[in-house]
C-alpha positions in Angstrom: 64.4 -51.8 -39.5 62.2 -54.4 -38.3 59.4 -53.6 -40.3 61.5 -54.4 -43.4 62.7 -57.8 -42.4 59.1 -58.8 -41.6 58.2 -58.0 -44.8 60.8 -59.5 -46.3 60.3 -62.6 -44.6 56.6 -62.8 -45.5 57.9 -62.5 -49.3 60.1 -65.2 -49.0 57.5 -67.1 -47.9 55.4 -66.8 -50.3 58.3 -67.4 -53.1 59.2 -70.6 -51.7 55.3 -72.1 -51.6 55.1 -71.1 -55.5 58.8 -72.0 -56.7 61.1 -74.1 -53.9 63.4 -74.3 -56.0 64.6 -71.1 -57.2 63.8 -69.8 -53.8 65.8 -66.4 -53.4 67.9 -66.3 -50.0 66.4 -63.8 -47.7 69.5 -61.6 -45.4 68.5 -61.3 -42.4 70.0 -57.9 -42.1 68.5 -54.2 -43.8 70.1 -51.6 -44.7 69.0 -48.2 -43.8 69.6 -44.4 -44.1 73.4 -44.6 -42.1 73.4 -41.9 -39.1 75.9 -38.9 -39.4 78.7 -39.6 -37.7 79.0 -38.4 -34.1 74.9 -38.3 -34.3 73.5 -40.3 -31.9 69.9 -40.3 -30.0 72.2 -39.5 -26.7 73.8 -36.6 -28.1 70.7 -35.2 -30.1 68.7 -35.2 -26.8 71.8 -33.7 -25.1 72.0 -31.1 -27.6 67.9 -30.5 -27.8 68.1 -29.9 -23.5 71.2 -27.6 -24.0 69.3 -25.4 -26.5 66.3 -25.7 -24.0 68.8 -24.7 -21.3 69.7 -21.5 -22.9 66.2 -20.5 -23.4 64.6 -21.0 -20.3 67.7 -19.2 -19.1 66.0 -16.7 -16.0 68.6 -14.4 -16.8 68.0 -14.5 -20.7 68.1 -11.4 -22.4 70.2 -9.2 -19.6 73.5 -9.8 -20.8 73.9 -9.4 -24.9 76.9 -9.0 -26.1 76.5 -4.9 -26.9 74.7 -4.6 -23.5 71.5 -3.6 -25.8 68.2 -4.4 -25.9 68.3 -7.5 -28.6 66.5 -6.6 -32.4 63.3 -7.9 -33.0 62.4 -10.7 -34.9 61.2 -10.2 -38.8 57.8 -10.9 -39.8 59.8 -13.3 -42.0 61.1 -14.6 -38.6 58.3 -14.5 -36.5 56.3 -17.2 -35.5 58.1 -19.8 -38.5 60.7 -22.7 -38.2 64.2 -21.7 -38.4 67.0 -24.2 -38.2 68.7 -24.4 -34.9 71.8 -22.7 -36.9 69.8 -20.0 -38.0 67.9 -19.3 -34.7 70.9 -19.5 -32.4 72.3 -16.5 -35.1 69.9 -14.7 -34.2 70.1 -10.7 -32.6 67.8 -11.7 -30.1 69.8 -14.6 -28.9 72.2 -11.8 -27.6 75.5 -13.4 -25.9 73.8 -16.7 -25.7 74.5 -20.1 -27.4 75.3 -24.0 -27.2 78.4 -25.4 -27.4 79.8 -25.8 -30.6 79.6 -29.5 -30.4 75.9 -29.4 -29.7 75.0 -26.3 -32.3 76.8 -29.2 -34.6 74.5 -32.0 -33.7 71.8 -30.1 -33.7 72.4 -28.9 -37.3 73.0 -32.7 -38.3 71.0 -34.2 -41.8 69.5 -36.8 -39.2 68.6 -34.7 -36.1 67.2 -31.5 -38.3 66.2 -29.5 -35.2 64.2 -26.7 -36.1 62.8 -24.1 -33.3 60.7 -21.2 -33.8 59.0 -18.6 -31.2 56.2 -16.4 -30.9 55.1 -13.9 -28.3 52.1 -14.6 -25.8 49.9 -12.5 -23.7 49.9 -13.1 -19.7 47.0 -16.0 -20.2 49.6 -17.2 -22.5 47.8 -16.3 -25.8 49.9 -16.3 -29.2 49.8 -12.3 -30.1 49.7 -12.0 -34.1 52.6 -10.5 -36.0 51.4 -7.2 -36.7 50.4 -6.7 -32.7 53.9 -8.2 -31.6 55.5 -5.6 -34.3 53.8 -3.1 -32.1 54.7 -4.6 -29.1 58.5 -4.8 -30.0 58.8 -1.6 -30.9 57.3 0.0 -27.9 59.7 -2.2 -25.8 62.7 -1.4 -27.5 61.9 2.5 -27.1 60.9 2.6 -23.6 61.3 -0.2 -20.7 59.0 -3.3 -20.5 59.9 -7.2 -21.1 58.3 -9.6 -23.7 56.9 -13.4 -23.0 57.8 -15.5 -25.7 56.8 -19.0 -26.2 59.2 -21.6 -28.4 59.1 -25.1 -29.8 62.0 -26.9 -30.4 61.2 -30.1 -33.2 63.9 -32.4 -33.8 64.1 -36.4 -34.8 66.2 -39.4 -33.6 69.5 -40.6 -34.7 67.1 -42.3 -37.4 65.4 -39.6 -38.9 62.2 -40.5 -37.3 60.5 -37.6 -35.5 60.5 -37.0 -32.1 58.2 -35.3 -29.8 58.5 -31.4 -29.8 59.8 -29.4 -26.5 58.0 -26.5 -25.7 59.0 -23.6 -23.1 58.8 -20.0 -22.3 61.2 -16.9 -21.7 61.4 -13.2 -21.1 63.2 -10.9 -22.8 63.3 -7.7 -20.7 64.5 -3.8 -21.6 65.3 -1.9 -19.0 68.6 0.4 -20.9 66.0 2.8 -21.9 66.3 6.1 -19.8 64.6 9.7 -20.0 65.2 12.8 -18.6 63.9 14.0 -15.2 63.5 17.5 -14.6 61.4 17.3 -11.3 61.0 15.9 -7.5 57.4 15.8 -5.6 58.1 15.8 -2.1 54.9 14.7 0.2 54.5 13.8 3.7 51.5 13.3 6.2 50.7 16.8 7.9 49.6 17.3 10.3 51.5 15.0 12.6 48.8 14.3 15.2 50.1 13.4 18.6 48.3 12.7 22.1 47.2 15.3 24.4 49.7 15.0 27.2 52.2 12.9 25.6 55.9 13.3 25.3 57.0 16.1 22.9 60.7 14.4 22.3 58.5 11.8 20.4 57.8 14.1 17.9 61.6 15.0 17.1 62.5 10.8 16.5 62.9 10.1 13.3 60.6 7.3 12.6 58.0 10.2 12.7 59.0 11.4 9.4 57.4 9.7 6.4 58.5 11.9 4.0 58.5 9.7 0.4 60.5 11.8 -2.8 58.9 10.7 -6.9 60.1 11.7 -10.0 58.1 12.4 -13.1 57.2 9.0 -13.0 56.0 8.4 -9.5 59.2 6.1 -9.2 60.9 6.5 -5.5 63.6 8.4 -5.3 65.8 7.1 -2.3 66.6 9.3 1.2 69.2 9.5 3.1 67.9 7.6 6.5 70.4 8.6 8.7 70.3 12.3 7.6 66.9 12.6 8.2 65.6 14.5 11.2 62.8 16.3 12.5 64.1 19.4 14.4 62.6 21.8 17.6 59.0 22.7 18.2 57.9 26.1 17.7 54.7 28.1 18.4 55.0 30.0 15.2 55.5 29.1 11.4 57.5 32.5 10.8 59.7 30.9 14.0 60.1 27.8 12.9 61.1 29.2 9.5 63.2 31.9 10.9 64.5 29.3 14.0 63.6 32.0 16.4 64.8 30.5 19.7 62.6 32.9 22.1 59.4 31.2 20.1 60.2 27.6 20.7 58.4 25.1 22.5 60.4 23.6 25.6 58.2 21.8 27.6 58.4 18.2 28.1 55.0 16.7 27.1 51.8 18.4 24.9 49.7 20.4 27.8 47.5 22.0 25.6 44.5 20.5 24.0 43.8 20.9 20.2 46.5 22.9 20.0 49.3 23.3 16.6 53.2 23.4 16.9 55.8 24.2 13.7 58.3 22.1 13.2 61.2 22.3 10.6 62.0 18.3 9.2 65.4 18.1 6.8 65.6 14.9 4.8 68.8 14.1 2.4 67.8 13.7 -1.2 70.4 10.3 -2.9 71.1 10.4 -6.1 69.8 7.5 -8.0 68.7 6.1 -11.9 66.8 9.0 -12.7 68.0 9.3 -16.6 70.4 12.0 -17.9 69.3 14.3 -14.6 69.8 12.7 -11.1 68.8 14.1 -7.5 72.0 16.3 -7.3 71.3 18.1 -10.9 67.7 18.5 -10.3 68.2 20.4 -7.0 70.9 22.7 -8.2 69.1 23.5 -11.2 66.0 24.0 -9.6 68.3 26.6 -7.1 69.5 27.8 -10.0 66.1 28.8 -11.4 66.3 26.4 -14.5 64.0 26.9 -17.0 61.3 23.4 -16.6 62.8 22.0 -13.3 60.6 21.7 -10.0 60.0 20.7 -7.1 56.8 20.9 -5.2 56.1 19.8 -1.7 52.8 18.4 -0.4 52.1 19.3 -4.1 52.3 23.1 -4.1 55.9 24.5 -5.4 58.6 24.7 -2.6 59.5 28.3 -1.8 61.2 29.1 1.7 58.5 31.3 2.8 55.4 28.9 2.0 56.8 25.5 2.7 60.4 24.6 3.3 64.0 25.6 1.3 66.5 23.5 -0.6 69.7 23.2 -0.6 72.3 21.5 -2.4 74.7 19.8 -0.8 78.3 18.7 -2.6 78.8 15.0 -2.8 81.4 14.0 -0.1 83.6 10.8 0.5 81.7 10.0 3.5 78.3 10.2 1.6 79.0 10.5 -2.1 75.2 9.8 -2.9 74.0 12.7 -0.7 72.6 15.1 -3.4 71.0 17.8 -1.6 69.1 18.4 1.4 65.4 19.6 2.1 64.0 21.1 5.1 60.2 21.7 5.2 57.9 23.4 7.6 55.2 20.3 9.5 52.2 20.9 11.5 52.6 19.1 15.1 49.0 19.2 16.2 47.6 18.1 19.7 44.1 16.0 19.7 42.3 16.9 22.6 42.0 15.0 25.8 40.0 12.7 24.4 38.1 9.2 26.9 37.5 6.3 24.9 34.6 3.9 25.3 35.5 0.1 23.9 32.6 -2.2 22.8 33.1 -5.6 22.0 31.6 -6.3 18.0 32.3 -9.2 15.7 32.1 -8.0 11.9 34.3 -6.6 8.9 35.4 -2.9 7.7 36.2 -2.2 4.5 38.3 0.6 3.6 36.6 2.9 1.5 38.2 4.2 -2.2 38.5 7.5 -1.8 42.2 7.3 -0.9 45.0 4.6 -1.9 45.7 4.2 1.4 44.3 5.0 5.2 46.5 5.8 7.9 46.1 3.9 11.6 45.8 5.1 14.7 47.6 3.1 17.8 46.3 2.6 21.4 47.1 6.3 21.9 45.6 7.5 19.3 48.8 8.6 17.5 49.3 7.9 13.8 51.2 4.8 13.1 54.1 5.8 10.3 55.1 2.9 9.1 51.6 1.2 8.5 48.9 1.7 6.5 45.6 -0.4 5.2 44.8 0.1 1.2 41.8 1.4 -0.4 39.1 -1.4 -0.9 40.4 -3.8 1.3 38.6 -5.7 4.0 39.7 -6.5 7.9 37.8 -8.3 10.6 37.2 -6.1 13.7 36.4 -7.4 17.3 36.1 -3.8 19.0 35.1 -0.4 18.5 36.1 2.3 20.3 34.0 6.1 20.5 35.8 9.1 22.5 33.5 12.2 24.3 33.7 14.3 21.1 31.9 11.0 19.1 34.8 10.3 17.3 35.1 6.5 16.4 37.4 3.8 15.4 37.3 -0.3 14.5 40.4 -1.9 15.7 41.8 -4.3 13.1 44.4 -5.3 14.9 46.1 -5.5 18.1 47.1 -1.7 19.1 45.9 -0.6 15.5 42.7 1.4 15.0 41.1 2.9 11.8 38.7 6.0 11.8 35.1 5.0 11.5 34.6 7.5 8.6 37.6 5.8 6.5 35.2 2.6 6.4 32.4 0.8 6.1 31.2 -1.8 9.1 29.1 -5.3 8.1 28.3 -7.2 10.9 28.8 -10.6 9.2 31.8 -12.7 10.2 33.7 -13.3 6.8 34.4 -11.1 3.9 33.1 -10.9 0.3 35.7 -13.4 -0.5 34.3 -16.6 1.9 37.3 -17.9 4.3 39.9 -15.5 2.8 41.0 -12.3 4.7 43.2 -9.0 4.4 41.8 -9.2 0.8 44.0 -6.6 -1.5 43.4 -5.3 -4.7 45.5 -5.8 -7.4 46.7 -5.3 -11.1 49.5 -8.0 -12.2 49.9 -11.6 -13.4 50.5 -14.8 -11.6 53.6 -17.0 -13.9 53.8 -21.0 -12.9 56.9 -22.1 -13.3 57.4 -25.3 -15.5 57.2 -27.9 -17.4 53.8 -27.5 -18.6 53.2 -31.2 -17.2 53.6 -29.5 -13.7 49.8 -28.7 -12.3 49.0 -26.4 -9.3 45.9 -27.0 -7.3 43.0 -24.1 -7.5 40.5 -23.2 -4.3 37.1 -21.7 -4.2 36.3 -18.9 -1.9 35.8 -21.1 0.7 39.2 -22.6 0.5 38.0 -25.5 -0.8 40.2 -27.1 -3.2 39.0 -27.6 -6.5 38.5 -31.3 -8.0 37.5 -30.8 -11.7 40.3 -27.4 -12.7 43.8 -26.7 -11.8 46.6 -25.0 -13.7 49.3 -26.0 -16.0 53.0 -25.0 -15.5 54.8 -23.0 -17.7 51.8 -20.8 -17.8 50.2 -17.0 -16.7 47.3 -15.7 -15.2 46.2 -12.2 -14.4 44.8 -11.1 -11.3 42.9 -8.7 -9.5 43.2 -9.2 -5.7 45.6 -11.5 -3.4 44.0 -12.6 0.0 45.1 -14.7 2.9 43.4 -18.2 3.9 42.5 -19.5 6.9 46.2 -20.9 7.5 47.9 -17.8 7.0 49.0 -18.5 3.3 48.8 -15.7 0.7 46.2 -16.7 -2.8 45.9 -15.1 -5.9 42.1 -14.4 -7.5 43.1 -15.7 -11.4 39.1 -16.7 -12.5 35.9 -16.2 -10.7 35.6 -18.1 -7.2 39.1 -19.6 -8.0 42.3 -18.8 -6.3 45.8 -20.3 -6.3 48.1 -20.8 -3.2 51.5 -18.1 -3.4 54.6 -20.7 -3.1 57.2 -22.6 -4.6 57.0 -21.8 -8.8 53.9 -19.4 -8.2 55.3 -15.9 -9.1 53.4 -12.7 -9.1 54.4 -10.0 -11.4 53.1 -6.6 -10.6 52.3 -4.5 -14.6 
């Protein structure tokens, strides 16, 4: 509007130099376009941050109206500016939408909002149609999620063009479920105790570390308080039969490198394992089912070799109880063994032969509920060797790892500079935005970085997570550069 009246007044100007007398009178008003009613810049931005709102909606995609996993977009669709009228119609919009007041202003001659969306990779990448075609069809048939990246362009109550809004969100499938026909059963055997120590330790419950996968390798849940770990017996026919004349009653381990039979029952829950849960596995697997197993310590489960099954009818007091399994455990006894401690300053890493290695405590008895994972690297201040030559690094206080698990460097810091208790991984670190939002990066010294940090509303992949020297957990997302876990840093395991 101004522009035109400046103009204008420069003509006038110029007419009344060359002819004063037949000057034209200049208005010092000019018309323009005339908004839509009801339009106004307040109520386009209002409607532009409500269309935002839904789409950066963390629960997007989880509650469509048929409870389905939403269609895909068309290659017509994909990628290509749809009005806000036609996007918010949409099958992948599922149950969500703007007020019909906003979904009008939005749709208004002036304001013209427009938004379109495309899917990116975890560094945030646009993925071409035919690979996101792929992509959504693989989704919709089995579970998975799908980053998408949208721009939302709109103009002022004017008509004048206003700076696009751009955002992220997830749609996420997880309605797909497929049939299980089988349970692995694994625990650690033998269970190792101390020569001389006390033999009702071996019957507590927090010895058991029994885990149940399907198919899969997805956990299937136990029972806690129905698991237990039962007599001691000299014999594996006794401990199978329950013979009570071949028990072993004594109160502590008196008998060096010696191994005891013990039956362990654990309660199998039902839980999302598709069109077959827990309870119809084990009764069709007692039933002698035609492609349903179940195999423990990976060798089929037959009540001579390893353990029986049985199923057990879902009660009021425990209606997720599906069956019960008792299996056969060594109990062995290590020998009386004398340790020598040395002081030594240096790191062990854990070899990679294993996904995990099991820890000893002060004892010597295996520690159930911890574990240190393959490739991973600990400082170690002492090392400890028993009269048979038998070694072990302690990593931590009352934890010890067996020298043959690792390898020992004398230097004082890992691989990774100042970072410790480094981890591999295989996952994706999200930022949470706006995009204007930056998070700081640190070298492997824990030094920050002055030239590179990372933009909100963006992903990452990485390979490892470490600690720093104050404790804090960082993600490895390039070469010598590592982000701080914390508020809007996400990691997402694939």
């Amino acid at each position: 509007m101004k522009k035109s009246i400046k103009y204008a007044g420069i003509a006038a100007a110029t007419l009344l130099a060359v002819a004063p007398v037949a000057a034209p009178v200049v208005s010092s008003t000019t018309s323009v376009q005339a908004a839509e009613a009801g339009v106004t810049d307040d109520n386009i931005t209002t409607a532009v941050k409500a269309l935002q709102g839904v789409l950066t909606d963390t629960t997007f995609g989880d509650n469509n109206t048929n409870g389905e996993y939403p269609t895909a977009l068309t290659s017509a669709q994909y990628d290509t500016y749809l009005s806000a009228t036609e996007f918010m119609d949409l099958p992948i919009m599922g149950s969500k939408a703007v007020s019909a007041a906003n979904k009008n202003v939005l749709s208004a001659t002036n304001a013209d909002a427009q938004v379109k969306v495309s899917a990116v990779d975890a560094n945030g990448n646009k993925i071409n149609s035919g690979d996101y075609a792929k992509l959504a069809a693989s989704v919709a048939s089995d579970n998975g999620s799908i980053k998408y990246a949208y721009t939302i362009k709109y103009n002022n109550a004017d008509g004048d063009a206003q700076t696009p809004v751009t955002g992220t969100f997830t749609l996420t499938n997880d309605n797909v479920v497929s049939a299980v026909k089988s349970l692995a059963v694994t625990y650690t055997n033998p269970l190792e105790v101390a020569y001389g120590s006390k033999t009702v330790n071996a019957s507590l419950s927090s010895t058991i570390d029994a885990k149940v996968t399907d198919k899969s390798g997805n956990a299937v849940e136990l029972d806690s308080d129905q698991a237990s770990a039962g007599a001691l017996y000299k014999s594996f026919a006794g401990a199978i039969a329950g013979t009570t004349s071949d028990q072993y009653t004594d109160s502590t381990f008196g008998d060096e490198d010696e191994t005891y039979y013990q039956p362990v029952t654990i309660a199998i829950k039902s839980g999302k394992l598709g069109t077959n849960d827990a309870q119809t596995i084990v009764n069709n697997y007692i039933a002698g089912q035609d492609g349903y197993s179940v195999t423990v310590n990976g060798s089929a489960l037959t009540a001579v070799a390893n353990g029986t099954l049985e199923a057990t009818a879902a009660s009021t007091e425990d209606p997720a109880n599906a069956g019960t399994l008792t299996f056969i455990r060594e109990v062995h006894v290590s020998q009386n063994a004398s340790w020598t401690t040395e002081d030594v300053s240096g790191v062990v890493t854990t070899k990679a032969d294993s996904s995990y290695y099991t820890l000893k405590n002060d004892d010597n008895n295996t520690i159930t509920n911890r574990a240190l994972a393959k490739n991973t690297a600990w400082v170690t201040d002492k090392v400890r060797t028993d009269n048979n030559g038998n070694k072990q690094y302690r990593v931590a206080t009352g934890e010890w790892i067996d020298a043959n698990d690792v390898t020992f460097s004398d230097k004082a810091t890992t691989d990774e500079g100042e970072y410790t208790d480094v981890q591999a991984l295989n996952g994706k670190v999200t930022l949470d935005g706006p995009s204007s939002f930056i998070y700081m990066l640190y070298n492997d010294n824990g030094e920050s970085v002055s030239n590179r940090a990372l933009a909100g509303d963006s992903a990452w992949y990485t390979d490892k997570k470490a600690t720093n020297a104050a404790g804090v957990t960082v993600y490895h997302v390039a070469t010598g550069e590592w982000v701080q876990a914390g508020s809007g840093v996400n990691y997402v395991a694939y």
